[in-house]
N, CA, C and O of each residue as an XYZ file, in Angstrom:
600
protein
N     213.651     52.104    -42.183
C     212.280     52.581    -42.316
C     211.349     51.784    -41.411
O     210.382     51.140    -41.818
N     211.677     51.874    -40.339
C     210.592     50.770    -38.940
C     209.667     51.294    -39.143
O     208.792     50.441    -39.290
N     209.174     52.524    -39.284
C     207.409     52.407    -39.133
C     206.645     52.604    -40.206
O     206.010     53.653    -40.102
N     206.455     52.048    -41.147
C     206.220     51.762    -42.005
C     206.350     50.218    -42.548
O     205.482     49.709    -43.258
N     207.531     49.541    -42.130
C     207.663     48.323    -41.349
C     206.479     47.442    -40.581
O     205.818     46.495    -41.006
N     206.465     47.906    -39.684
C     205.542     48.114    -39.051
C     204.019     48.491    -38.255
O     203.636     48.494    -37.085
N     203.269     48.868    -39.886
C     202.158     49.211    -39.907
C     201.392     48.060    -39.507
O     201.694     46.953    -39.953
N     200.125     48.259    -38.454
C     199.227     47.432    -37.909
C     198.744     46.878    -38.712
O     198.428     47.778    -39.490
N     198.293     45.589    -39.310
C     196.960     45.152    -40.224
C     195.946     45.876    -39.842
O     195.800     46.651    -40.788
N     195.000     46.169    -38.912
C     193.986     46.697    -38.345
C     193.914     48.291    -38.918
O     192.961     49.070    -38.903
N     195.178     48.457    -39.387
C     195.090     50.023    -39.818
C     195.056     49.751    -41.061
O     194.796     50.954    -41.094
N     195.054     49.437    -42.009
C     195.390     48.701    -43.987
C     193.824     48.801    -43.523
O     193.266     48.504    -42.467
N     193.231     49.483    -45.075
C     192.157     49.725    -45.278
C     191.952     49.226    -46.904
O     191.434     50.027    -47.682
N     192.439     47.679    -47.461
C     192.626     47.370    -48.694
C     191.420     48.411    -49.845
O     192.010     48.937    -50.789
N     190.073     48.647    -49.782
C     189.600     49.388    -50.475
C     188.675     50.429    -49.708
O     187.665     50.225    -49.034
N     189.305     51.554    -50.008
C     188.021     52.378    -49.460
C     186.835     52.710    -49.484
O     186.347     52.257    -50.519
N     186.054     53.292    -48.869
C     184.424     53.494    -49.433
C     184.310     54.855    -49.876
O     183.520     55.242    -50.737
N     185.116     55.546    -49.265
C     184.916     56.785    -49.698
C     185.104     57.393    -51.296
O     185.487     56.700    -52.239
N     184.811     58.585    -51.364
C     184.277     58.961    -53.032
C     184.846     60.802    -52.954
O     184.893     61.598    -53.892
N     185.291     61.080    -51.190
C     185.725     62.441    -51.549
C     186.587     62.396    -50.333
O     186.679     61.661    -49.350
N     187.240     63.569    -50.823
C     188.157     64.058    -49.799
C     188.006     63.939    -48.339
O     188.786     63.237    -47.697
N     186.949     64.652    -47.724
C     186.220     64.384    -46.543
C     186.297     63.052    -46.386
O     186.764     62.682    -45.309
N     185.947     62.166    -47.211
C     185.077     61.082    -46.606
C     186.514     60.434    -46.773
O     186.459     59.539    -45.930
N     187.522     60.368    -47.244
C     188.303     60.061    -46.519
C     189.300     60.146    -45.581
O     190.118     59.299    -45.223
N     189.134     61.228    -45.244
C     189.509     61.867    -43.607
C     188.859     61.299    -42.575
O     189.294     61.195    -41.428
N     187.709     60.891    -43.023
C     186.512     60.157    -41.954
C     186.740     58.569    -41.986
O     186.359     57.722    -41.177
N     187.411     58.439    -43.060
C     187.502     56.718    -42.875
C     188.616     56.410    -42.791
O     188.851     55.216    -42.973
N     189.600     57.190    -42.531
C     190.861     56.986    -41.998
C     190.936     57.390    -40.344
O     191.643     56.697    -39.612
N     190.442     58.139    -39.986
C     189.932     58.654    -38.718
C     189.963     57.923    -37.847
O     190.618     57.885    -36.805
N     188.556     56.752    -38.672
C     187.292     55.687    -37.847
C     188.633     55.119    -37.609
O     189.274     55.225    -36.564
N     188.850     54.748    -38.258
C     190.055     53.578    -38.343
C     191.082     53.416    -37.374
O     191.382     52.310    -36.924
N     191.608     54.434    -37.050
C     192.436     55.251    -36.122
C     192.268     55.039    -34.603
O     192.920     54.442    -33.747
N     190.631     56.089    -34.613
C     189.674     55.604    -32.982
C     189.834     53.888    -32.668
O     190.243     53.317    -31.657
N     189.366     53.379    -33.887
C     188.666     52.154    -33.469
C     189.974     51.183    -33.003
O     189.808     50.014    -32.655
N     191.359     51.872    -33.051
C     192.555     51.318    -32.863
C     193.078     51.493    -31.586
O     193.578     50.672    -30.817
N     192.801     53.204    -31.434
C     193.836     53.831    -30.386
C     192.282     54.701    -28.973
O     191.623     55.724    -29.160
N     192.237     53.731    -27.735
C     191.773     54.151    -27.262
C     191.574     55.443    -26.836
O     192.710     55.917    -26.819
N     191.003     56.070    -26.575
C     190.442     57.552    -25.574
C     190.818     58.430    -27.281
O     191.023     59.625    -27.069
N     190.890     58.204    -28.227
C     190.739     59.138    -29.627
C     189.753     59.542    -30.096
O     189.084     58.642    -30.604
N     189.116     61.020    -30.205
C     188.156     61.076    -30.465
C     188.077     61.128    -32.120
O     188.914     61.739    -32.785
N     187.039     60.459    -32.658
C     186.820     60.746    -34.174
C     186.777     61.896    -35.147
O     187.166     61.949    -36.314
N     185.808     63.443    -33.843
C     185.219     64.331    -34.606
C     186.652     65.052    -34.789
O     187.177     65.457    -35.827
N     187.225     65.094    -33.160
C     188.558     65.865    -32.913
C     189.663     65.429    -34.167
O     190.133     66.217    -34.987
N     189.880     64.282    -34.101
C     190.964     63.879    -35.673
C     190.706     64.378    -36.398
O     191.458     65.285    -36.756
N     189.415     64.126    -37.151
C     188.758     64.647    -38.222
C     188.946     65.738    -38.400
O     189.377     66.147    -39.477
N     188.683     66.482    -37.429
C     189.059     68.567    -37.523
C     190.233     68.607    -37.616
O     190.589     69.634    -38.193
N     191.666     67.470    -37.091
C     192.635     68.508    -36.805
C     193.131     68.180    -38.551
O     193.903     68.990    -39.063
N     192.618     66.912    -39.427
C     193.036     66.563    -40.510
C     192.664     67.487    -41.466
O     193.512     67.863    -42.274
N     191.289     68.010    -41.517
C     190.806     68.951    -42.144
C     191.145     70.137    -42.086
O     191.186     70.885    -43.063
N     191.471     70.491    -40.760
C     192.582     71.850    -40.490
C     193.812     72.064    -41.254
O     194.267     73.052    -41.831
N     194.200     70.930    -41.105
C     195.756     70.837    -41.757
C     195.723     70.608    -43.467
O     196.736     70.733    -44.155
N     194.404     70.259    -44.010
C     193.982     70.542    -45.228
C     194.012     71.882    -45.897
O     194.443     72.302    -46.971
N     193.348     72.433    -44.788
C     193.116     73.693    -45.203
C     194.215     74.572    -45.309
O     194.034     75.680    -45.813
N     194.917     74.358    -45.055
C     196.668     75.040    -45.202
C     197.355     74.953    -46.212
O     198.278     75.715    -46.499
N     196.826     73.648    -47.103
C     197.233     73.075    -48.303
C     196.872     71.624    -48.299
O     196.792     71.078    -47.198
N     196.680     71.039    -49.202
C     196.538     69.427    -49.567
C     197.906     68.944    -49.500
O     199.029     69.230    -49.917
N     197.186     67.912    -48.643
C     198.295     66.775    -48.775
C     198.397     66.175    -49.740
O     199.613     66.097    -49.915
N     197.877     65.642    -50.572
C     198.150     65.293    -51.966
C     199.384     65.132    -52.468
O     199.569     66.328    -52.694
N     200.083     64.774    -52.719
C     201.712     65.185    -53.164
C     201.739     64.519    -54.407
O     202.853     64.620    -54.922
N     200.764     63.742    -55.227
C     201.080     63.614    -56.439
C     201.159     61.990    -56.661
O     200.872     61.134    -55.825
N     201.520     61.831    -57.709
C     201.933     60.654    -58.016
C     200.933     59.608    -57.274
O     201.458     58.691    -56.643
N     199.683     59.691    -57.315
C     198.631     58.839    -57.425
C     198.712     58.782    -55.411
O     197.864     58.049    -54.902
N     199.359     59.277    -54.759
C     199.905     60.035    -53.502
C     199.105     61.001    -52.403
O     199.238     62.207    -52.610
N     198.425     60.676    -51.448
C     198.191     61.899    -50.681
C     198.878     61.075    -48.745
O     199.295     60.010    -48.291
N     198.522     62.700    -48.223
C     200.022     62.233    -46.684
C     199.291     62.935    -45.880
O     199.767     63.835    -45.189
N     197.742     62.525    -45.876
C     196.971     63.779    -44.520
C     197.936     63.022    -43.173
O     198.357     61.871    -43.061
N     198.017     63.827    -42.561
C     198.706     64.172    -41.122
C     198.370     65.028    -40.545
O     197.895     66.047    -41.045
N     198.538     64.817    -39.312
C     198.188     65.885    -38.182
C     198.841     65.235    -36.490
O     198.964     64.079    -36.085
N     199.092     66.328    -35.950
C     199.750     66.040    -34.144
C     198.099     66.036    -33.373
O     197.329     66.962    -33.627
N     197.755     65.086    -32.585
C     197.118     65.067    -31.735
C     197.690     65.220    -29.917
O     198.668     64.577    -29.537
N     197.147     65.867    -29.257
C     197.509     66.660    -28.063
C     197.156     65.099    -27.037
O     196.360     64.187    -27.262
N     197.774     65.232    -26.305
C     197.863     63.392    -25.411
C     198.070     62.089    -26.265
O     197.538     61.094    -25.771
N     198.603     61.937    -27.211
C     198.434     60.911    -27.932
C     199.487     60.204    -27.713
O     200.376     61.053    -27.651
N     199.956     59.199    -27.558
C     201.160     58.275    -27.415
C     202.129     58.073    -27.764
O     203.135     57.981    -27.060
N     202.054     57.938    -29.102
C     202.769     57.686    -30.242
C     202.590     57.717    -31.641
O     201.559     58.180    -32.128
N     203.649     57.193    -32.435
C     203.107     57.861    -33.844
C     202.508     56.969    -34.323
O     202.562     55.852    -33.808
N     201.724     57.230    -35.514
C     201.149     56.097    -36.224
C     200.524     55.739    -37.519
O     199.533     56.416    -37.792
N     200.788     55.044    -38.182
C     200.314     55.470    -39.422
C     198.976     54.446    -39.954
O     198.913     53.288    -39.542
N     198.087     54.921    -40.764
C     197.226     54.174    -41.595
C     197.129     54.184    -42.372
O     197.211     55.347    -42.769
N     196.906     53.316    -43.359
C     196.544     53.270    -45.221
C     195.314     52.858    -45.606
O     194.739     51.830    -45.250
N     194.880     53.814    -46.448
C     193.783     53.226    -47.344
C     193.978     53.658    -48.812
O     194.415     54.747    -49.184
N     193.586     52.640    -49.577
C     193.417     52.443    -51.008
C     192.334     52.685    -51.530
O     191.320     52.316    -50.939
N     192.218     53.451    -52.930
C     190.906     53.654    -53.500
C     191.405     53.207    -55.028
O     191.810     54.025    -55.854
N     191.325     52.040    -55.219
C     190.929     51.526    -56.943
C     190.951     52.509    -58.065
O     191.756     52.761    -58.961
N     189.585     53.058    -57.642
C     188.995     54.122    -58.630
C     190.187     55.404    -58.404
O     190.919     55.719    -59.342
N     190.249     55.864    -57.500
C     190.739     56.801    -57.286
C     189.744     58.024    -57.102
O     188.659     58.089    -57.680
N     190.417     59.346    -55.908
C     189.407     60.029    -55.200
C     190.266     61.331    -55.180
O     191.411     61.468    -54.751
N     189.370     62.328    -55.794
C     189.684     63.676    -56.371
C     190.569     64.294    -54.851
O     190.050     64.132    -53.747
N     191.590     64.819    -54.969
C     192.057     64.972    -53.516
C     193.017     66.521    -53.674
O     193.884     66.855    -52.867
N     192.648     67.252    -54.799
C     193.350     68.590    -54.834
C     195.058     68.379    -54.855
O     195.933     69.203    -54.586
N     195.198     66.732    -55.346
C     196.579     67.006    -55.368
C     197.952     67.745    -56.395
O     197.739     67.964    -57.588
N     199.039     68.004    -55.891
C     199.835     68.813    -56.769
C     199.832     68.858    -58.228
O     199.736     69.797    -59.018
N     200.002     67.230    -58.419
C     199.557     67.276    -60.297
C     198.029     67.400    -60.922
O     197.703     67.421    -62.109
N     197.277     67.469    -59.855
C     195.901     68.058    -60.570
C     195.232     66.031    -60.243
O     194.104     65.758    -59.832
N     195.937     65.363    -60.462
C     195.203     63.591    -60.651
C     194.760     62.941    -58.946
O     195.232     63.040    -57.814
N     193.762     62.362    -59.498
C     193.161     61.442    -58.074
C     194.517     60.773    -57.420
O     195.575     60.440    -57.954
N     193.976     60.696    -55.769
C     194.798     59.894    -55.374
C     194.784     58.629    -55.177
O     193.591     58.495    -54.906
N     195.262     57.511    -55.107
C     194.713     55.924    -54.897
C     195.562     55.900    -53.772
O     195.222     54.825    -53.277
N     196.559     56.418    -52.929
C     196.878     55.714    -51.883
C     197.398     56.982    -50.965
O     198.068     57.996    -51.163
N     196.702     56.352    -49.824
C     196.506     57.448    -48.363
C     197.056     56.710    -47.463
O     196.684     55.607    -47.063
N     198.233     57.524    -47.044
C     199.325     56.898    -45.698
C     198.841     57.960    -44.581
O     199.368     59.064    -44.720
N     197.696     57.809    -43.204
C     197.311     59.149    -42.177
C     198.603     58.659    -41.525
O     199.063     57.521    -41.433
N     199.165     60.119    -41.000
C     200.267     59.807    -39.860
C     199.869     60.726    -39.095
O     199.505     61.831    -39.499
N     199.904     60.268    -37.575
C     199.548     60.274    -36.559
C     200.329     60.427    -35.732
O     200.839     59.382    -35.329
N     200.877     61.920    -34.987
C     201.771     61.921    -33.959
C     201.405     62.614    -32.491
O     200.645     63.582    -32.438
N     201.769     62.266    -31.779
C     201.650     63.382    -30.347
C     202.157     64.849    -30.890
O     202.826     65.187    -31.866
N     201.556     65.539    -29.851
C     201.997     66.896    -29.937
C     203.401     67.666    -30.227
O     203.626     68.724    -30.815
N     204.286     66.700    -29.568
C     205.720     67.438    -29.127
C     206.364     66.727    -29.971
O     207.478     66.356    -29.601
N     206.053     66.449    -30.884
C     207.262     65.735    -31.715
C     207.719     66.006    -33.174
O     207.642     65.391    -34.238
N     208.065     66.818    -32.893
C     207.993     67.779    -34.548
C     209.435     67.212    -34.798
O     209.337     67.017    -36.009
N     210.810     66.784    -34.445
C     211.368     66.123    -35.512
C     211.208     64.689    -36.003
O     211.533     64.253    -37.108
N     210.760     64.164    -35.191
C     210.077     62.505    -35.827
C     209.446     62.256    -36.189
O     209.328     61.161    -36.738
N     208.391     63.363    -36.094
C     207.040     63.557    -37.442
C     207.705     63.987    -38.036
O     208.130     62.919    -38.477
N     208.403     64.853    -38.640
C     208.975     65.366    -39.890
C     209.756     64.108    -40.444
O     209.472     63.886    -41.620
N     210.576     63.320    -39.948
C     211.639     62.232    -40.050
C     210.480     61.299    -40.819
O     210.652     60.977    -41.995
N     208.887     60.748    -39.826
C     208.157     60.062    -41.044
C     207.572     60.368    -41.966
O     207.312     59.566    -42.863
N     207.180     61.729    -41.983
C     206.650     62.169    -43.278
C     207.652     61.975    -44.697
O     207.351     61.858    -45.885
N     209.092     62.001    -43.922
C     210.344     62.105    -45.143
C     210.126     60.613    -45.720
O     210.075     60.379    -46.927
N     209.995     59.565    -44.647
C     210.067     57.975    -44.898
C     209.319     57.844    -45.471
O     209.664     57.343    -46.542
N     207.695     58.136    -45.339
C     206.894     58.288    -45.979
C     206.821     58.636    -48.051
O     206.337     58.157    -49.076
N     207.611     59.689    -47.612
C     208.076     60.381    -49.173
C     209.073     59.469    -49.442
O     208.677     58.992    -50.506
N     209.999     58.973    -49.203
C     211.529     58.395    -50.059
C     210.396     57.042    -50.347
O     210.316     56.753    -51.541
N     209.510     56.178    -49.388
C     208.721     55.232    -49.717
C     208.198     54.644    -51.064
O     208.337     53.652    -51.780
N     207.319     56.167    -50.983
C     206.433     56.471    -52.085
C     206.919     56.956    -53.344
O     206.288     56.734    -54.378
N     208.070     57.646    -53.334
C     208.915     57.728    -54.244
C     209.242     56.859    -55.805
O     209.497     57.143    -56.976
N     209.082     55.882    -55.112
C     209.259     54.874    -56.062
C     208.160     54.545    -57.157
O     207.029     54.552    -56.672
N     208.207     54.267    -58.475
C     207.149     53.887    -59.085
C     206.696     52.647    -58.568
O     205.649     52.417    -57.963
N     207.418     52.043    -58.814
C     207.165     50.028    -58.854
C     206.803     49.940    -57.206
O     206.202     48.889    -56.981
N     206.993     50.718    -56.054
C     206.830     50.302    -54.832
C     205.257     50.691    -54.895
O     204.488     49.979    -54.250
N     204.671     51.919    -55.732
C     203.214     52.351    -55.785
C     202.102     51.506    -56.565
O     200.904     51.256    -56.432
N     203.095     51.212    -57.414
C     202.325     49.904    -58.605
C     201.847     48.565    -58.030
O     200.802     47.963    -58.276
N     203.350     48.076    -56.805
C     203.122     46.897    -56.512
C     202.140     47.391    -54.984
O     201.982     46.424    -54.238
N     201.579     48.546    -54.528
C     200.614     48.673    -53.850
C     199.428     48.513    -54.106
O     198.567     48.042    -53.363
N     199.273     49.042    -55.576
C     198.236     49.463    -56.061
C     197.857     47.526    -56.326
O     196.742     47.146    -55.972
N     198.433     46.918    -56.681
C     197.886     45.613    -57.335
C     198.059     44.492    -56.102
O     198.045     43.349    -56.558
N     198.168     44.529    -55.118
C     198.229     43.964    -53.872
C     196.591     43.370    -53.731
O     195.549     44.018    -53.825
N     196.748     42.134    -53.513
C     195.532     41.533    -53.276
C     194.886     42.013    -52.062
O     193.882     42.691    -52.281
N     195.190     41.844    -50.866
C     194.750     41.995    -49.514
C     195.715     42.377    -48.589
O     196.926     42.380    -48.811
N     195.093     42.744    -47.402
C     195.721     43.454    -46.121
C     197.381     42.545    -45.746
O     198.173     42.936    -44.889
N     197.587     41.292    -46.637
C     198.735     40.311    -45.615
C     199.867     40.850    -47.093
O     200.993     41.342    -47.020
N     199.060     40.530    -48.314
C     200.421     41.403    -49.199
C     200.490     42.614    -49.248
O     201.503     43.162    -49.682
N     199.446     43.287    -48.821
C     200.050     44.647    -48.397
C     201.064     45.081    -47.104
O     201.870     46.009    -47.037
N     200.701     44.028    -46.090
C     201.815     43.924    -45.186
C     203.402     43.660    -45.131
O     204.283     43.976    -44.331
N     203.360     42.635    -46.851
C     204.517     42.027    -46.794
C     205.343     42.984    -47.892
O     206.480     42.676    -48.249
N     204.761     43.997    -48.315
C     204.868     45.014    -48.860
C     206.148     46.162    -48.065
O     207.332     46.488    -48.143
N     204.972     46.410    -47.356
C     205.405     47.671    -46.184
C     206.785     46.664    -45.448
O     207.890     47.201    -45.532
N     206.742     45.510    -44.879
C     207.905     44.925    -44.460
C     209.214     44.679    -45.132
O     210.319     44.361    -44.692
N     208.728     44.936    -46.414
C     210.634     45.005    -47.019
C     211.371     46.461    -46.965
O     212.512     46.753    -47.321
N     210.518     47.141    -46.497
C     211.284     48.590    -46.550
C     211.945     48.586    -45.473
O     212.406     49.666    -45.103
N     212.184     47.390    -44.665
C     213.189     47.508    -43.694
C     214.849     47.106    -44.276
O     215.807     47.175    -43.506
């Protein structure tokens, strides 16, 4: 499981600000730009909300997996943010989500985006791997988190 492994600190968003769906498409976004040069914010933002609109990512279990392919983009990539409270997100079991993994791929790569969305899922899968997210002090045990899934 390398990328996930591998998640940037700079991308770990230990608590979010946001309070809705949108707003966290927008603060996973920022997050994103402010990482990966020549990215535009509004453009992410639409293609995340696009891909909303098809269905929620949400998948449950306190769980949501917005994703989307961006057109010139490099490589894949993922970001997390956490919401405490938890933030109404239309997911499958009807309950807020507290933890948002954005994955981020180039255009042409539809089996290795599919391959992390799966890593993503077998990840999250776990109770105790979501629990011990959820109670993670800061961005370095959340790092040391994501690093045993290797």
């Amino acid at each position: 499981m390398g990328l996930i492994a591998n998640i940037k600190k700079d991308l770990i968003i230990p608590e979010l600000h946001a309070t809705s769906k949108k707003e966290v498409l927008h603060e996973l976004a920022a997050a994103v730009v402010k990482q990966y040069q020549g990215l535009d914010e509004q453009t992410l933002y639409q293609i995340l909300l696009d891909r909303e609109n098809l269905g929620s990512t949400g998948i449950g279990d306190t769980v949501a997996l917005p994703h989307g392919k961006i057109k010139g983009f490099g490589e894949i990539a993922i970001c997390f943010g956490r919401s405490r409270d938890g933030i109404a997100y239309d997911a499958l079991d009807g309950k807020p989500a507290h933890l948002f993994f954005l994955l981020i791929a180039p255009e042409d790569t539809a089996t290795s985006y599919l391959n992390c969305l799966a890593e993503l899922s077998r990840f999250l899968k776990n109770a105790q791997t979501r629990s011990r997210l959820m109670q993670a002090a800061d961005p370095n045990e959340l790092l040391a988190i994501f690093a045993q899934t290797e």
